[in-house]
TIMITOR-804970 format. One record per residue (C-alpha): residue number from 1; chain; x, y, z. Coordinates in nm, 3 decimals, padded with zeros to 5 digits. Each point is the difference from the previous one (the first is absolute). Example, Ala and Ser with C-alpha at 12.3 -4.5 7.8 and 13.67 -1.06 7.14 Angstrom:
REM residues 2
SITE; 1; A; 01.230; -00.450; 00.780;
SITE; 2; A; 00.137; 00.344; -00.066;
REM end
This chain:
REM residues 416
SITE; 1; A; 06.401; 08.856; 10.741;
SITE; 2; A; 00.126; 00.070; 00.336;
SITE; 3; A; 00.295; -00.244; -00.022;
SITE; 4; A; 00.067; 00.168; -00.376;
SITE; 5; A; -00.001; 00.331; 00.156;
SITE; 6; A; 00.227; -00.120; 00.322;
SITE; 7; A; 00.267; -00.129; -00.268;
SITE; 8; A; -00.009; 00.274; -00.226;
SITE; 9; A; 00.103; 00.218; 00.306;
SITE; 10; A; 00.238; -00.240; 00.144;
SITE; 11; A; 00.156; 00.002; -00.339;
SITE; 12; A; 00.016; 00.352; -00.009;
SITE; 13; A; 00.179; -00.005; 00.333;
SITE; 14; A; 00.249; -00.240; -00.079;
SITE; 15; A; 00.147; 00.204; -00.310;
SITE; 16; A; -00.009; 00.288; 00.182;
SITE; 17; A; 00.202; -00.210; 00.273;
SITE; 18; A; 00.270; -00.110; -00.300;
SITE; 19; A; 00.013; 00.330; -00.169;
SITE; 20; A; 00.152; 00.175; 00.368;
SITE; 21; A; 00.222; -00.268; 00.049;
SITE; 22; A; 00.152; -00.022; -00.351;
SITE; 23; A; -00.047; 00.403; 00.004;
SITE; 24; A; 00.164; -00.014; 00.364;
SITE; 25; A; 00.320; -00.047; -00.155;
SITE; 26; A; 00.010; 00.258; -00.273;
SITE; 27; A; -00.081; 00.239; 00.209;
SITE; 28; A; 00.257; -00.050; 00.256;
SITE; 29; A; 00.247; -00.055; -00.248;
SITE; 30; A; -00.163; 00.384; -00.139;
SITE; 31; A; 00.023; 00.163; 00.370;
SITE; 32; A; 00.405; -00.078; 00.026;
SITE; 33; A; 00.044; 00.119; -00.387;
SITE; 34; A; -00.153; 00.284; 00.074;
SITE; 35; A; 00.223; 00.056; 00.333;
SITE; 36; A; 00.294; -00.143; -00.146;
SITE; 37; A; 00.208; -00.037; -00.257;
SITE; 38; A; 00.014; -00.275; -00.218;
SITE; 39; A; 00.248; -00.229; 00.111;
SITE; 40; A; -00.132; 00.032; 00.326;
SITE; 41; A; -00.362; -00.135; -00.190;
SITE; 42; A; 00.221; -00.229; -00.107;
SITE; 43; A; 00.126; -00.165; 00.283;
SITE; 44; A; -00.361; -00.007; 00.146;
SITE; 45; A; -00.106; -00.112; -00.316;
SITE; 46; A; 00.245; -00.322; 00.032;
SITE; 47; A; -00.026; -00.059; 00.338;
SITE; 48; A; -00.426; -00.039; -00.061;
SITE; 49; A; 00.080; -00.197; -00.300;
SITE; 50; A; 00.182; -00.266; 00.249;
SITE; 51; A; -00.219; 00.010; 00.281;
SITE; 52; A; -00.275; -00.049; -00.260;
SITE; 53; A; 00.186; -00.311; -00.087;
SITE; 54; A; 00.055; -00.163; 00.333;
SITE; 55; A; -00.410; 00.058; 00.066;
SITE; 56; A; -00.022; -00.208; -00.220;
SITE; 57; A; 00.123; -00.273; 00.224;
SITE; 58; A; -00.184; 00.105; 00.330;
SITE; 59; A; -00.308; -00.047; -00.268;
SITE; 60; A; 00.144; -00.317; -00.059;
SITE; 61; A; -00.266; -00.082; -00.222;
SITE; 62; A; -00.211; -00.056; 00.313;
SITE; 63; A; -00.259; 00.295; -00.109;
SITE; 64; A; -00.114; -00.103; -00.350;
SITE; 65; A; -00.011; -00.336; 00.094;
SITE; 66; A; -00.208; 00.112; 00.329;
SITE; 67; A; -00.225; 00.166; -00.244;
SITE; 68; A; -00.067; -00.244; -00.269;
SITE; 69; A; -00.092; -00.273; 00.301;
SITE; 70; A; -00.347; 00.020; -00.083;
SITE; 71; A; -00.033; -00.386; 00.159;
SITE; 72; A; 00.158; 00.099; 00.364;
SITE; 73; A; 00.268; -00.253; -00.069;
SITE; 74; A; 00.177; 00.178; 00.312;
SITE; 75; A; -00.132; 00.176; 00.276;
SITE; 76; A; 00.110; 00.397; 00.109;
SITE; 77; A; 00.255; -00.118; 00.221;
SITE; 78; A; 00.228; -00.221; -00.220;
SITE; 79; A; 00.016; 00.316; -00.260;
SITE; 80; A; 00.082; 00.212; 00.331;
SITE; 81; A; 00.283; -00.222; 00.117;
SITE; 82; A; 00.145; -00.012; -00.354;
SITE; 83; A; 00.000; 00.380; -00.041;
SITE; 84; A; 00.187; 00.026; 00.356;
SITE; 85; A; 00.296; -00.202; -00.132;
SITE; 86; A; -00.014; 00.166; -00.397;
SITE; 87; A; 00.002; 00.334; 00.223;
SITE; 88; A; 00.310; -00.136; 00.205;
SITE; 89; A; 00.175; -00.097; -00.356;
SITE; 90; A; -00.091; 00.299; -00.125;
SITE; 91; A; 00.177; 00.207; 00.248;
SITE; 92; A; 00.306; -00.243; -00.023;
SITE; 93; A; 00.045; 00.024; -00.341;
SITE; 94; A; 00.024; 00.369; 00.028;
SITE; 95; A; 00.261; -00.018; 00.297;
SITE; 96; A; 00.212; -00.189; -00.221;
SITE; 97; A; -00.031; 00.211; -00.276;
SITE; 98; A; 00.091; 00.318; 00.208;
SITE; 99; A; 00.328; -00.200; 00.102;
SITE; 100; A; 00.121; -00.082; -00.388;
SITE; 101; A; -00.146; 00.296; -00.200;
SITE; 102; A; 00.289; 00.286; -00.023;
SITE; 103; A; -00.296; 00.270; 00.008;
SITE; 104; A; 00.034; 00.327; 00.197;
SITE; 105; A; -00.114; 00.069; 00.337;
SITE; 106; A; -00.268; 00.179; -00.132;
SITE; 107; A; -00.141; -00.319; -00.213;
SITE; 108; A; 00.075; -00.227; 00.251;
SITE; 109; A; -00.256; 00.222; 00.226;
SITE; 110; A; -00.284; -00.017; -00.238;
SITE; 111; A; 00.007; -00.334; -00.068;
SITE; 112; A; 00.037; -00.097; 00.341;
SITE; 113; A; -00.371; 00.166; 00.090;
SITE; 114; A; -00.137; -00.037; -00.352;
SITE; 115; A; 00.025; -00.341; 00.071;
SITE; 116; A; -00.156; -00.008; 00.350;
SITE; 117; A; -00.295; 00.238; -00.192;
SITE; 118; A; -00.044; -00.288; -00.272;
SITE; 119; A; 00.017; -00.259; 00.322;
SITE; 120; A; -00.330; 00.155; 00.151;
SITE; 121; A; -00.167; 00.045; -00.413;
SITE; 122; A; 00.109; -00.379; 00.004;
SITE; 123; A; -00.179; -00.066; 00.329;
SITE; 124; A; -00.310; 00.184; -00.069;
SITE; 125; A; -00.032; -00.221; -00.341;
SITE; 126; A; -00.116; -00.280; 00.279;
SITE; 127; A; -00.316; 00.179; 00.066;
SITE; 128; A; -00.079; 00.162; -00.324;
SITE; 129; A; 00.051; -00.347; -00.133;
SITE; 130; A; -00.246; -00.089; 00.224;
SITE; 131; A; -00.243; 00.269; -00.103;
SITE; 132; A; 00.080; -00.076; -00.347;
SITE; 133; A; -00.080; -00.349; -00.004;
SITE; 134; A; -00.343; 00.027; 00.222;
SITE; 135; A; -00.104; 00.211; -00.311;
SITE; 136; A; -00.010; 00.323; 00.271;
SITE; 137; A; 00.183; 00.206; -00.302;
SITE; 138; A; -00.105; 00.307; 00.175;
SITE; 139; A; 00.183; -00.061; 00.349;
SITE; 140; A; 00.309; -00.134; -00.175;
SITE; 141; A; 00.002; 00.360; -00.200;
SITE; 142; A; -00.090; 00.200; 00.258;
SITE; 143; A; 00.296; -00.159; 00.188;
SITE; 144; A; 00.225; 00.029; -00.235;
SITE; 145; A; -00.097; 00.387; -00.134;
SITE; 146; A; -00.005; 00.184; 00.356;
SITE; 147; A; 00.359; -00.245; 00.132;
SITE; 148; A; 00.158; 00.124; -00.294;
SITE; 149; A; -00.197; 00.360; 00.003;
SITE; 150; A; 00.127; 00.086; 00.353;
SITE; 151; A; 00.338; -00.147; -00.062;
SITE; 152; A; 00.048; 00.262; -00.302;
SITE; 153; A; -00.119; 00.285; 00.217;
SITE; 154; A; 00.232; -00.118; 00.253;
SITE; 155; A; 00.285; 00.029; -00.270;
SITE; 156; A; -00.133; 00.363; -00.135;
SITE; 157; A; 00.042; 00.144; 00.329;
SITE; 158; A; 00.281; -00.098; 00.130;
SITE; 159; A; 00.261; 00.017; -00.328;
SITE; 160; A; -00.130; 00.354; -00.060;
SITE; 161; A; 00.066; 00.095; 00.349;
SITE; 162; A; 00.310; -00.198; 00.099;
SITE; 163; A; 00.131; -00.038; -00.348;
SITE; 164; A; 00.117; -00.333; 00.108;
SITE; 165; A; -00.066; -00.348; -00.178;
SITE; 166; A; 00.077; -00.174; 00.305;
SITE; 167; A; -00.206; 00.124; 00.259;
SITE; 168; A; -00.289; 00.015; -00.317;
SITE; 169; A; 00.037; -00.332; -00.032;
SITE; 170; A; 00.053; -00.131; 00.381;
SITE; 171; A; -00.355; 00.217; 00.044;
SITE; 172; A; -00.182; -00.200; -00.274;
SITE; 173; A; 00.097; -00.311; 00.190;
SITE; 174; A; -00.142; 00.074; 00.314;
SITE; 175; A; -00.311; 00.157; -00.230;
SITE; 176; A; -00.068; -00.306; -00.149;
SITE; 177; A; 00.017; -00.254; 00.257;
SITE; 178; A; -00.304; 00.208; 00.247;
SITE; 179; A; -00.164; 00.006; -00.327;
SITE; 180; A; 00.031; -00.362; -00.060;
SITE; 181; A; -00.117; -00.072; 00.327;
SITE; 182; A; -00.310; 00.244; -00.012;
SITE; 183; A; -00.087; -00.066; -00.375;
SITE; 184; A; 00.108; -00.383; -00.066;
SITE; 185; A; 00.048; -00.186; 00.344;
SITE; 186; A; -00.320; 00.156; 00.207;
SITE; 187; A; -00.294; -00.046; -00.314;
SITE; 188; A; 00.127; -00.355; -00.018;
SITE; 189; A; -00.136; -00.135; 00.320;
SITE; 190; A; -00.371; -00.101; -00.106;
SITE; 191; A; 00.252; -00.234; -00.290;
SITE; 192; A; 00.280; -00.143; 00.210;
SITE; 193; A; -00.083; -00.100; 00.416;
SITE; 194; A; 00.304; -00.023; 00.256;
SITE; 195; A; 00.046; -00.364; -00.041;
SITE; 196; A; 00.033; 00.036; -00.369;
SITE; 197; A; 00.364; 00.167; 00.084;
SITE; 198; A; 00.108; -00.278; 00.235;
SITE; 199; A; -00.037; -00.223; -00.328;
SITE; 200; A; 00.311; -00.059; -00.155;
SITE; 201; A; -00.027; -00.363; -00.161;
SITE; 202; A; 00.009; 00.092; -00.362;
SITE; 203; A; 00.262; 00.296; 00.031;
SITE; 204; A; 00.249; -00.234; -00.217;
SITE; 205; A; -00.238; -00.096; -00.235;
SITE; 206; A; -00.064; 00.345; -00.090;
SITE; 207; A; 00.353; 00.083; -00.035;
SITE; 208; A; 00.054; -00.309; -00.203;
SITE; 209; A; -00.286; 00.038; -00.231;
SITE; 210; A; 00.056; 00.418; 00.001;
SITE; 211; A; 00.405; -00.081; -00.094;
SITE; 212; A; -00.043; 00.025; -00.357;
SITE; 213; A; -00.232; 00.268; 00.019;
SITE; 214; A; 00.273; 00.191; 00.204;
SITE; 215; A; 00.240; -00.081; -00.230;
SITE; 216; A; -00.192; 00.100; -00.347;
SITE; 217; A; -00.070; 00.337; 00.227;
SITE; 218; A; 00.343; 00.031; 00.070;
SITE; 219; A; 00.147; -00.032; -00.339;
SITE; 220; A; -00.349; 00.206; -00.131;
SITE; 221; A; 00.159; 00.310; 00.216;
SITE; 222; A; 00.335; -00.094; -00.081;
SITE; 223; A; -00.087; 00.014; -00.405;
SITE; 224; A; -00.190; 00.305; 00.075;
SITE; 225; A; 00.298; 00.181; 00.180;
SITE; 226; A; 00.291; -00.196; -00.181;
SITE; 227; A; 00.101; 00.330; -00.218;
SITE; 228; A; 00.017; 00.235; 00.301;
SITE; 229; A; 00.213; -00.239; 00.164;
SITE; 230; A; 00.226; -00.052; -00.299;
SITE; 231; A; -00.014; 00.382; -00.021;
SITE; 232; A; 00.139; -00.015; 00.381;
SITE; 233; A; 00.290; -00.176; -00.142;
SITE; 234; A; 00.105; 00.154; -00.278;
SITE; 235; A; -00.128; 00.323; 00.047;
SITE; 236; A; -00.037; 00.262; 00.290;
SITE; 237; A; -00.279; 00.178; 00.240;
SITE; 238; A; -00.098; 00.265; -00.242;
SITE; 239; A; -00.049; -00.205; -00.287;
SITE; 240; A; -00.208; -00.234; 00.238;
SITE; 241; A; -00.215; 00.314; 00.062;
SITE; 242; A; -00.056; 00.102; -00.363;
SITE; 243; A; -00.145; -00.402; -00.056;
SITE; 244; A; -00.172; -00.049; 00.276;
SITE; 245; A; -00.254; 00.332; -00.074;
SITE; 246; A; -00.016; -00.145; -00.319;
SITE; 247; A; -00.106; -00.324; 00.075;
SITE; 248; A; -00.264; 00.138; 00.204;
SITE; 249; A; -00.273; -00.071; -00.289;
SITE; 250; A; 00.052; -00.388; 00.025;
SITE; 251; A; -00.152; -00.041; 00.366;
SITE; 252; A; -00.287; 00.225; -00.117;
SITE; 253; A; -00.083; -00.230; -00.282;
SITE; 254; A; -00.021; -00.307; 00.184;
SITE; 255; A; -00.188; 00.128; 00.311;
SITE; 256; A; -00.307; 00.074; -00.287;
SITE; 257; A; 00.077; -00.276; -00.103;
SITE; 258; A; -00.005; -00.196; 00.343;
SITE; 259; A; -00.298; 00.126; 00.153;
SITE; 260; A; -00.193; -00.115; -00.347;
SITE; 261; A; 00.042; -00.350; -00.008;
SITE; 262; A; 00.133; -00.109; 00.348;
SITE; 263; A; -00.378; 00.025; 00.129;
SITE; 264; A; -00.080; -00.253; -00.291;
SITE; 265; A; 00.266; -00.308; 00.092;
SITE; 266; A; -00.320; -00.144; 00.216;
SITE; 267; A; -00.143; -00.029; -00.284;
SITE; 268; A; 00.254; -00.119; -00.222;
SITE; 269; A; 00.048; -00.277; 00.242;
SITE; 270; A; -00.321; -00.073; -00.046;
SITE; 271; A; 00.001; -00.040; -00.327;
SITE; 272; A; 00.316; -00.266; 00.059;
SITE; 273; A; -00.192; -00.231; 00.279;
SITE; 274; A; -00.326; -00.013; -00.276;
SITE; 275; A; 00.227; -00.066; -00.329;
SITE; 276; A; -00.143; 00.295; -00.196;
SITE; 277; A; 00.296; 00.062; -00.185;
SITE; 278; A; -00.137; 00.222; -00.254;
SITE; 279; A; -00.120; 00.275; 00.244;
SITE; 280; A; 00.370; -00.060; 00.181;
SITE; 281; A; 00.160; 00.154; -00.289;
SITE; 282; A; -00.303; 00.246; -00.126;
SITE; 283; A; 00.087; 00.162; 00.397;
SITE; 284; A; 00.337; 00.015; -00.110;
SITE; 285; A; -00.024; 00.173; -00.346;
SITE; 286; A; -00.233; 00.239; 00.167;
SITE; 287; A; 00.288; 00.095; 00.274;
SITE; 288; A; 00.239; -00.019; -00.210;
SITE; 289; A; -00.143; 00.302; -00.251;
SITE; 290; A; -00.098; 00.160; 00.304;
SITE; 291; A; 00.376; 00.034; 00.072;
SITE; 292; A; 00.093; 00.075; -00.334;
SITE; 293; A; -00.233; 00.279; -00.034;
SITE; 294; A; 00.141; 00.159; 00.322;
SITE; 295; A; 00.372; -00.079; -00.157;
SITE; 296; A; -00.085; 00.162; -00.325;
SITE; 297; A; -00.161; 00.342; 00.176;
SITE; 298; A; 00.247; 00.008; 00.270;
SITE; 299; A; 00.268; -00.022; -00.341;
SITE; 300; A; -00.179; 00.266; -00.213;
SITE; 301; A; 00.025; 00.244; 00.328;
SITE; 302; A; 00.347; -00.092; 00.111;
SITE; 303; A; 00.106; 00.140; -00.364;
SITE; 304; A; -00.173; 00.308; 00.048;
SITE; 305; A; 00.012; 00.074; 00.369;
SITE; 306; A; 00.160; -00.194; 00.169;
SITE; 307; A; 00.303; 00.140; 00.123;
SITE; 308; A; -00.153; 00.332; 00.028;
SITE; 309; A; -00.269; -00.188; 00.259;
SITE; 310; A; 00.337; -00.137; 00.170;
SITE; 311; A; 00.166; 00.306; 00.019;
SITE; 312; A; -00.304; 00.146; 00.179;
SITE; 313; A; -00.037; -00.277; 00.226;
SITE; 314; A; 00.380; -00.079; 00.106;
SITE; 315; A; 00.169; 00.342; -00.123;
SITE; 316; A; 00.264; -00.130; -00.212;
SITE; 317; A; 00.032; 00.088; -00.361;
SITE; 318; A; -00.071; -00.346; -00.209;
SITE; 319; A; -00.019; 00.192; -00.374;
SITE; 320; A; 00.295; -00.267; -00.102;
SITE; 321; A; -00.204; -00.309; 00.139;
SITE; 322; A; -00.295; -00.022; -00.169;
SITE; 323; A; 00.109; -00.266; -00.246;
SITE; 324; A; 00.105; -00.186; 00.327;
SITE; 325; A; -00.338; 00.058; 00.160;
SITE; 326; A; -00.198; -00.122; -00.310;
SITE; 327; A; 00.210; -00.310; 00.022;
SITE; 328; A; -00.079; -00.072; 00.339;
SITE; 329; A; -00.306; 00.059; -00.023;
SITE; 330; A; -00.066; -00.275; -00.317;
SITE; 331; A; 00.231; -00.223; 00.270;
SITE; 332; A; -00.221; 00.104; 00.292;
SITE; 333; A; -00.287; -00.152; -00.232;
SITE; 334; A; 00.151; -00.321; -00.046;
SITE; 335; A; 00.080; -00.024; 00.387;
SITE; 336; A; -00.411; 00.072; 00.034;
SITE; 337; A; -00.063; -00.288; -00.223;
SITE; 338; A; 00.269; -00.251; 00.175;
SITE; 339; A; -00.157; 00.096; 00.353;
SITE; 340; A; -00.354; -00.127; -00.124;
SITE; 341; A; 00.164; -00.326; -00.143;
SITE; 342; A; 00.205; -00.049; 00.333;
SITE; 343; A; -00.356; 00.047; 00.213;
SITE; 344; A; -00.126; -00.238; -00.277;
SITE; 345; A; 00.253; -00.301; 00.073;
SITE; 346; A; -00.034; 00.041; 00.360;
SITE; 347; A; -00.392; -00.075; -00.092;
SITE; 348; A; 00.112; -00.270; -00.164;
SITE; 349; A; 00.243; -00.123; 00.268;
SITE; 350; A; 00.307; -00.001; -00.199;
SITE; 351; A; 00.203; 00.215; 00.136;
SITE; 352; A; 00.316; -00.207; 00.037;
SITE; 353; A; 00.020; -00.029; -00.432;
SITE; 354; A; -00.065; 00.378; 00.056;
SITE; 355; A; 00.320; 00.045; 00.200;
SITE; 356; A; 00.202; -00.148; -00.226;
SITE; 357; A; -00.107; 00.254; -00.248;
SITE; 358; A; 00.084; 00.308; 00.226;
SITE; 359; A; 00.361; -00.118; 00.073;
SITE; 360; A; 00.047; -00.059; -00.355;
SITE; 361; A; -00.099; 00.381; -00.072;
SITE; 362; A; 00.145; 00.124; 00.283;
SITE; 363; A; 00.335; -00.140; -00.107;
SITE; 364; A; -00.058; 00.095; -00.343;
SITE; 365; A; -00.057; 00.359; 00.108;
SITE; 366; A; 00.329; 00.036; 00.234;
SITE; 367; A; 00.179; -00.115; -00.339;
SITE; 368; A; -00.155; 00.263; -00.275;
SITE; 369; A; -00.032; 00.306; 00.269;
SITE; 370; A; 00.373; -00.056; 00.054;
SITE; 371; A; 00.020; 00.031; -00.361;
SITE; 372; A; -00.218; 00.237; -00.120;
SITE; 373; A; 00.032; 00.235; 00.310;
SITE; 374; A; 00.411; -00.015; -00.069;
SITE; 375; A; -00.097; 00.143; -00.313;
SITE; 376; A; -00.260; 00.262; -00.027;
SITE; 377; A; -00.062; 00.077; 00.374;
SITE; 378; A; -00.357; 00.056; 00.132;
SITE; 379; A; -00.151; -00.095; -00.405;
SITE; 380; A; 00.144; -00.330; 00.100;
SITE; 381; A; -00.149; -00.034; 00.301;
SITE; 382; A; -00.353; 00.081; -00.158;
SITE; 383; A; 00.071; -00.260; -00.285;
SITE; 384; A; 00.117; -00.247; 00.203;
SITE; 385; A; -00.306; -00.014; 00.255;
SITE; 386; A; -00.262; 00.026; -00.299;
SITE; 387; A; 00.200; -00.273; -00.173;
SITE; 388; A; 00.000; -00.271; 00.287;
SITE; 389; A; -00.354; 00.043; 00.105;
SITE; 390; A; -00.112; 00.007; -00.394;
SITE; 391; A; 00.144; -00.371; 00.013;
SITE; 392; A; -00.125; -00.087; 00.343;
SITE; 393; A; -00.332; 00.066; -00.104;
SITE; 394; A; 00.049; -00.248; -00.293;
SITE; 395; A; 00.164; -00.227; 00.234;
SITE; 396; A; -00.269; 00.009; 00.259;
SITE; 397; A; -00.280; -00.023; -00.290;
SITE; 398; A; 00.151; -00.365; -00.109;
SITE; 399; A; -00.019; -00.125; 00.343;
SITE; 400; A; -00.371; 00.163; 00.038;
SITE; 401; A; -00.137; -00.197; -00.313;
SITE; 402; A; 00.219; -00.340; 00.096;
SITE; 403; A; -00.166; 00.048; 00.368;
SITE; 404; A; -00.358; 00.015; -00.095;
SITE; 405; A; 00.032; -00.259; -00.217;
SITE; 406; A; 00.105; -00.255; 00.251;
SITE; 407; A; -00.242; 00.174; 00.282;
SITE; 408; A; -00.258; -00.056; -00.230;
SITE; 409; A; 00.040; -00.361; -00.111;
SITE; 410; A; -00.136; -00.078; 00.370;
SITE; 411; A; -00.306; 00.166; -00.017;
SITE; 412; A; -00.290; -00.051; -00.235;
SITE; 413; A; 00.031; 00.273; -00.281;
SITE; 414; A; -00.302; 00.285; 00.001;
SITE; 415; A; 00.072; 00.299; -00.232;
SITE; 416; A; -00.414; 00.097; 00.083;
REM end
């Protein structure tokens, strides 16, 4: 009962922990629309949309497969060596991007330390990976909820009293590493000793086996994001504005989503190493209408209220949208459903077919945004992302049911 009880709350915690950081965005994006106009929300709005992407690589896959290492395969300090050298890629990456993107001072400025603020997010994955994995759901929430708590506060005070996105974001940075150190680094010393960071024999493994992970992430975000960079292109700062508020839904969806099944991939690996195929894929049809019921409500208020709830929360009028926002929010559904496949075929240990499938998309999506943004603006955006992830998910289905098949042909069946 006790250990029942001790779960329940640490699961408690660790939505709580996703819902700030997923809300963490929003409402920053919300304080500078509300100070600002919106192609100034729009060139924040970009410039997170890219950092987002590059911490992606100083995750370098390292975290989920950190998390999912139920047998130990590595010890603290190979995962700690890899993230040091994702982080340094990370942070080169961006460098090289500021050199070759013709974006205004301005952007250049908030990508610069957006990117340094996803760096330290990135870092702090290490520990609530850690947590995670240890089945300490509480500590990895409770990390994650006050980090990104104080780092919000941190925004709040200082863009309504400088009214300056710079020094806003340049405080968060500072913010979240102490709060890193206090909340992530300092609980973790009864799980990881001193030698366990002198350690570094399996750093390469873990970036070799992590790769494809990183890369499905990378191409994930990429897919995710691929209409507001196409809008970039073709389009301008204000209209950048007007799509990213509306796209807000989609992240909203998918953290309810998240913090539902992700607690559950223990036991869906479980389920692999024992052969019982038949509760595999009862887990999944359960998850799956969980998702769908969220899509459908989240659809059915969208119609009725959903850009007056946006126009409350960000201040700009969104009366026009609300066609695009139901469409987004039927995509964000579909990108709900292909993050619970992609946790699935890391399960599975498949992620290099998996991969495949993302660059695919993620090609396929550069091509119809191009096209479908070209011609009807921000509805194209909104078609174009619902499109590729409707297809992903059918893509990434295949691959599921061709997986367990083969995992299961070397283990003896039990559907009891």
């Amino acid at each position: 009962m006790n250990f029942l009880i001790k779960n329940a709350k640490g699961s408690i915690w660790y939505a709580l922990g996703k819902i700030m950081f997923a809300l963490s965005w929003m409402l920053m994006l919300a304080m500078v629309s509300r100070t600002s106009d919106v192609q100034v929300t729009g060139e924040f709005a970009l410039a997170y949309t890219i950092a987002s992407l590059l911490y992606f690589v100083g995750l370098f896959g390292v975290n989920h497969y950190q998390m999912l290492d139920y047998q130990k395969k590595y010890n603290f300090g190979s995962y700690f060596y890899a993230k040091l050298l994702s982080s340094g890629l990370m942070l080169l990456f961006c460098a090289v991007l500021l050199l070759i993107l013709p974006h205004t001072f301005e952007r250049k400025m908030y990508m610069m330390l957006l990117t340094v603020y996803m760096m330290v997010n990135s870092f702090s994955e290490l520990y609530q990976s850690l947590f995670f994995r240890e089945n300490n759901f509480a500590r990895c929430g409770q990390s994650m909820f006050f980090r990104t708590l104080i780092s919000v506060v941190v925004f709040a005070v200082l863009t309504y009293s400088t009214n300056n996105i710079a020094i806003s974001i340049a405080g968060i940075v500072f913010a979240n590493l102490a709060a890193t150190f206090v909340l992530s680094v300092l609980p973790s010393k009864n799980l990881v000793s001193a030698n366990d960071y002198l350690d570094s024999k399996g750093t390469f493994s873990v970036l070799r086996e992590s790769f494809p992970i990183c890369v499905t992430m990378f191409f994930s975000s990429f897919l995710l994001n691929c209409s507001k960079y196409v809008i970039d292109y073709l389009g301008d700062s204000t209209m950048q504005g007007f799509y990213s508020i509306v796209f807000v839904p989609v992240q909203a969806i998918n953290l309810l989503s998240y913090i539902v099944f992700l607690p559950a991939l223990n036991q869906y690996a479980r389920y692999i190493e024992k052969g019982q195929k038949r509760e595999f894929y009862r887990m999944i049809v359960s998850h799956s209408s969980i998702i769908a019921a969220i899509t459908v409500t989240s659809v059915i208020v969208s119609y009725f209220f959903g850009a007056d709830l946006l126009r409350i929360v960000f201040n700009v009028e969104l009366t026009q949208y609300v066609a695009e926002i139901v469409i987004t929010v039927i995509g964000g559904g579909f990108f709900a459903l292909s993050t619970l496949l992609y946790c699935l075929i890391i399960v599975l240990h498949e992620q290099k077919k998996m991969s495949f499938c993302y660059i695919i998309f993620s090609v396929f999506s550069i091509i119809i945004s191009l096209a479908a943004i070209n011609f009807i603006g921000i509805t194209g955006a909104a078609v174009s992302f619902m499109l590729a992830h409707l297809l992903l998910c059918i893509a990434l289905a295949i691959l599921i049911l061709r997986c367990v098949r083969s995992n299961m042909q070397k283990v003896p069946m039990k559907t009891e």
